[in-house]
N, C-alpha and C positions, 0 to 999 in steps of 0.2 A: 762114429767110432768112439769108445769110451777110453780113460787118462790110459787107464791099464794095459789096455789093447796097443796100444799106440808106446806104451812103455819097453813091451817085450816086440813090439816088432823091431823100434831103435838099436836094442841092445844087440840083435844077431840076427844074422841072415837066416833066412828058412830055408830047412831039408832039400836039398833039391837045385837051387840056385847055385850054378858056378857057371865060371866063365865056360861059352861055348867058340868054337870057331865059326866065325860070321860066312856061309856061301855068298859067292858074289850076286847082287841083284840083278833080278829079270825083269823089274821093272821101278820105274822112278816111283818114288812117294813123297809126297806133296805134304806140307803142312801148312792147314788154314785155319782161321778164325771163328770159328760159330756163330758171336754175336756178331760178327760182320758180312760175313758171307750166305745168303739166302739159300743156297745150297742146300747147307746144315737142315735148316727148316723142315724145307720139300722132301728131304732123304727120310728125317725122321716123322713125317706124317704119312708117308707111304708103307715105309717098314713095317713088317709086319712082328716084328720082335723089341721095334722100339717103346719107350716105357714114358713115363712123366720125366724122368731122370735126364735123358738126354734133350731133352726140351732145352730150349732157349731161355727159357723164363724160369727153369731152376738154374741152369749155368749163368744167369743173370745174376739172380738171388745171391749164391755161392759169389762172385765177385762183391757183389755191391757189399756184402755182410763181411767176410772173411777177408775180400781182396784178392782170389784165387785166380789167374788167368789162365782160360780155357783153351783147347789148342784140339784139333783135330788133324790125324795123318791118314791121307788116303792114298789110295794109286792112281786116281784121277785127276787128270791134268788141269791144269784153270783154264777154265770158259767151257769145261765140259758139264755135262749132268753128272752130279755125285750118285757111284752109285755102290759107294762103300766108305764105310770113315769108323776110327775110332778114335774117341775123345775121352780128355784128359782135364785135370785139373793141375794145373804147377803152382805146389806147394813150396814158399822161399821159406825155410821160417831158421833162426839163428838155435831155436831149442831144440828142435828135432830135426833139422837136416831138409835138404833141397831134395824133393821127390818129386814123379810123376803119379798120380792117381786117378781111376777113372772107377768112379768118380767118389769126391767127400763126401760124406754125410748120407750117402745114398745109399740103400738095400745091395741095390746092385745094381749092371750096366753092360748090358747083352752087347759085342761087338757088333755094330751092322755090316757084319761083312757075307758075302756070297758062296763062301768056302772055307776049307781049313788054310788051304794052301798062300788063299788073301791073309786070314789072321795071322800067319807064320811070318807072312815078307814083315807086314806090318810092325810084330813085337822083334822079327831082328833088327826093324828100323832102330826104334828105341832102345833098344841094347846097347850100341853104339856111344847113346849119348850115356850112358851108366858105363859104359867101358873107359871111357875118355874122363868118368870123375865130374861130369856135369851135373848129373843127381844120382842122389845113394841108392835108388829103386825105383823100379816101375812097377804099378799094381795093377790087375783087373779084377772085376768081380761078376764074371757072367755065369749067368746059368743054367746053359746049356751046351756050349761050345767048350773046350779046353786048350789049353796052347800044346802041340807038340812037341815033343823029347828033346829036337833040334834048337829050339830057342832055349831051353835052360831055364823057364820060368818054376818055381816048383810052387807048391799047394801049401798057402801059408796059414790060414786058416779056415774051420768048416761050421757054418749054418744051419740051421734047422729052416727051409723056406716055406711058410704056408700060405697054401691060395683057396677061396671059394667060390666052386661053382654053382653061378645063379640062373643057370638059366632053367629054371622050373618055379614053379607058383611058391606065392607068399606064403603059403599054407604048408605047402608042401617042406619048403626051407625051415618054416617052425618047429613042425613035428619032427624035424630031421638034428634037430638042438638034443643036446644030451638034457632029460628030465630034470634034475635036481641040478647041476651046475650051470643051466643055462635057462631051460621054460619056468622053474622053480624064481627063481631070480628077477628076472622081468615079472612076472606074474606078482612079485615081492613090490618093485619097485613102483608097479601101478596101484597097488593097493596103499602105500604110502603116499598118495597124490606126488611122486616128484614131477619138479616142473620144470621143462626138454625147452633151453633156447637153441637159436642158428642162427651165423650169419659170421660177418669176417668184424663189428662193430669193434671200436677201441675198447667198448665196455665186456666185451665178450673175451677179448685180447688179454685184460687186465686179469681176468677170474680164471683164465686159461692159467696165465702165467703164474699167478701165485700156488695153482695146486699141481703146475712144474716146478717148482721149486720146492714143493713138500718131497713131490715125489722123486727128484733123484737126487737128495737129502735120503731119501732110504732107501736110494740106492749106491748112498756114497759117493757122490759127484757132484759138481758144481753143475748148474741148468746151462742149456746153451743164450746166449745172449739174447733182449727180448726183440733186440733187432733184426733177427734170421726170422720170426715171426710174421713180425711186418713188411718185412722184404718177401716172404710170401703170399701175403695178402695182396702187397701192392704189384705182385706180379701176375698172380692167378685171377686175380678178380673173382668171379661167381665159379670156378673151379675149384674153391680151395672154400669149405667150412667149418670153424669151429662149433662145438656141440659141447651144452653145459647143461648137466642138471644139477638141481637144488632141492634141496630139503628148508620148506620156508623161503627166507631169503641167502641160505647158504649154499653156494656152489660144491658140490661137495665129488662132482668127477667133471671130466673133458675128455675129448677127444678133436683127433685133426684130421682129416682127413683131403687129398687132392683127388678129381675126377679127371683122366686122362683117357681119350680117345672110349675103350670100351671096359675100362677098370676103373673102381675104386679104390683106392689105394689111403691105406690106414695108414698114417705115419708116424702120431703121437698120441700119445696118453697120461693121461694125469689121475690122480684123485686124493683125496683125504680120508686117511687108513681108517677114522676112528667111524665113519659110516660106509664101510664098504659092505655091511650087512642089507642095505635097501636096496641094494643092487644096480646101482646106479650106471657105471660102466656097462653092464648088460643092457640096459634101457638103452643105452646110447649106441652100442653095436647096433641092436635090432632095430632103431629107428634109420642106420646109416645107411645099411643091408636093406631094408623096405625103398627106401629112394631108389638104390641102386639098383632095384629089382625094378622099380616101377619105368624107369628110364630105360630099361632093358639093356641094360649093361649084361658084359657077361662075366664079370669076377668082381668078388671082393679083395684085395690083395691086403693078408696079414701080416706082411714083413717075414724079419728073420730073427730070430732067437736063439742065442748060446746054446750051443749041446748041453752045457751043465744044466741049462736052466730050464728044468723038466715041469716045473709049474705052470710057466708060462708057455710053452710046447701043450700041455694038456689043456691048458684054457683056449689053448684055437683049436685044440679039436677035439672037445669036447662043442665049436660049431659046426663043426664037419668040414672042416679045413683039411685039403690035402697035404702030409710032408713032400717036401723034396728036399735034396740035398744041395746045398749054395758054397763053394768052392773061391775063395778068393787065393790069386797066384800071382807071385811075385818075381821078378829076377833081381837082383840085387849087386852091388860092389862089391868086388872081395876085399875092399877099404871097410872093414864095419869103423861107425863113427859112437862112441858113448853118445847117449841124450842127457839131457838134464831133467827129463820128464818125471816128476814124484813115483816115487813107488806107490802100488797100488795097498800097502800098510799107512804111508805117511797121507796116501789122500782122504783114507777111511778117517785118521784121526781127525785131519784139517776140517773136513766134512762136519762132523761128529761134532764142534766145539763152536766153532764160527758164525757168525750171524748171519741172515738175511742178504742186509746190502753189503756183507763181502763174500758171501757166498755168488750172489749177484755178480761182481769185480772180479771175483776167479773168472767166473766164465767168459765175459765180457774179453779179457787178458789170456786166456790159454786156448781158448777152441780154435783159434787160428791157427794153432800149431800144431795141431791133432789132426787133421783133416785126414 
């Protein structure tokens, strides 16, 4: 989530959000532990909607970096098989307010539940605890499912989701590239000998991170810490690859990518604006896209991108990225609480002026509270 996003959600409840009248429960809900209870695990490698997101080893990461404790509420009793949960991250933070989110930092996070009628009891569970003033909001962001009328959740903000389907030949995914913004470009970046590393190496880590920091410098934001990094290296092991070309011996794009059950999943991106002409991020797509192809995976998964941001919308598909539409919905306190979080003018300047190593120290100090 970006300073902004997180600015305008503190400041007022979303359209939609008001107190409901809670029906009595039809059945108990349990709340357990993820990284303690194996459960969690077994539920999400079976699921057929589960993502990298609900994994252990991101809800790990998400602690170990931020300090988020992870919590899932199911209707399943303890010592039974899970065979529904939705999980959350509890955000404490003094700048922006004690929330539930499922989850931070994540695209999104399909509920693993069996029905409407499971996800219903579920978000009236958690209501409760926003009704009583224990946290200012509970978030979801699935992609499929919706919360019902009766919970009071309302649609707080909308996505552009894109996915690629790979299950057809190398060749065929090529020719299926828009000509001039996507085969033009590779075709660019080979003719410039750039040279393609991989691997999760600290050295790979370093050159990632420094043209993170270029890049959301133009995008007006502090980088996220370089320790959420490493906390996914050290979690993923051979699931998680950085990807670096160079012009010479200059790194001059990245990319991050996690491998999850039958998706690739794109998560980050980097480059250095002043050679975006050799096409270096397109190299590094179509090399990620050919592994994942070759492993017979069957998606590329390209995130999600602001409606406004119609560039980035046309660069995934112009790879033949399907849209869909990504729905994050909230219920909220009718206590709204002011934040302290910069306006999204005062971050543009801060950004704009500041150096390196406290651009570095923002992020380090605020992405806790942003989740």
């Amino acid at each position: 989530m970006t300073l902004e996003i997180a600015a305008a959600r503190a400041s007022a409840a979303p359209a939609g959000s008001v107190p409901v009248e809670l029906k009595p429960p039809v059945a108990n809900v349990y709340e357990v532990n993820p990284l303690h209870d194996s459960r969690w695990e077994a539920l999400v490698s079976s699921h057929p909607r589960s993502s990298v997101f609900h994994s252990t080893k991101w809800l790990r990461s998400l602690q170990t970096t931020y300090g988020y404790e992870p919590v899932v509420v199911t209707t399943c009793s303890p010592g039974a098989v899970l065979s529904n949960g939705l999980v959350f991250c509890q955000v404490k933070s003094w700048l922006t307010g004690r929330r539930l989110v499922s989850l931070p930092f994540s695209d999104h996070c399909e509920p693993l539940v069996n029905n409407s009628t499971e996800l219903d009891h579920l978000l009236l569970h958690m209501n409760r605890d926003v009704d009583a003033g224990k946290w200012r909001y509970v978030e979801i962001r699935p992609i499929l499912c919706q919360p019902g009328s009766q919970t009071g959740f309302g649609r707080s903000i909308t996505y552009s989701f894109h996915r690629l389907d790979l299950r057809k030949s190398g060749q065929e995914l090529l020719h299926s590239f828009h000509k001039d913004c996507v085969q033009r470009k590779i075709r660019r970046a080979e003719r410039e000998k750039l040279r393609c590393e991989e691997g999760t190496s600290e050295s790979l880590l370093q050159k990632f991170y420094r043209l993170q920091v270029m890049t959301r410098r133009r995008q007006h934001l502090p980088p996220q810490p370089i320790s959420w990094f490493r906390a996914l290296v050290a979690e993923f092991g051979d699931s998680v690859k950085i990807r670096v070309a160079s012009k010479d011996d200059l790194a001059i794009a990245s990319i991050l990518t996690i491998t999850h059950k039958k998706s690739m999943v794109y998560k980050y991106g980097c480059s250095d604006a002043r050679f975006h002409k050799f096409g270096g991020t397109a190299l590094l797509f179509w090399n990620a896209i050919q592994e994942a192809n070759d492993k017979g995976l069957d998606e590329f998964e390209m995130g999600r991108s602001d409606g406004a941001n119609h560039g980035l919308i046309a660069f995934k598909e112009h790879w033949g990225a399907v849209r869909s539409e990504l729905n994050y919905w909230t219920y909220a306190s009718t206590h709204r609480v002011t934040s302290s979080t910069p306006s999204k003018a005062m971050m543009r300047q801060f950004v704009r002026v500041a150096p390196d190593p406290i651009l570095k120290l923002t992020g380090r100090l605020f992405y806790r509270h942003i989740g």
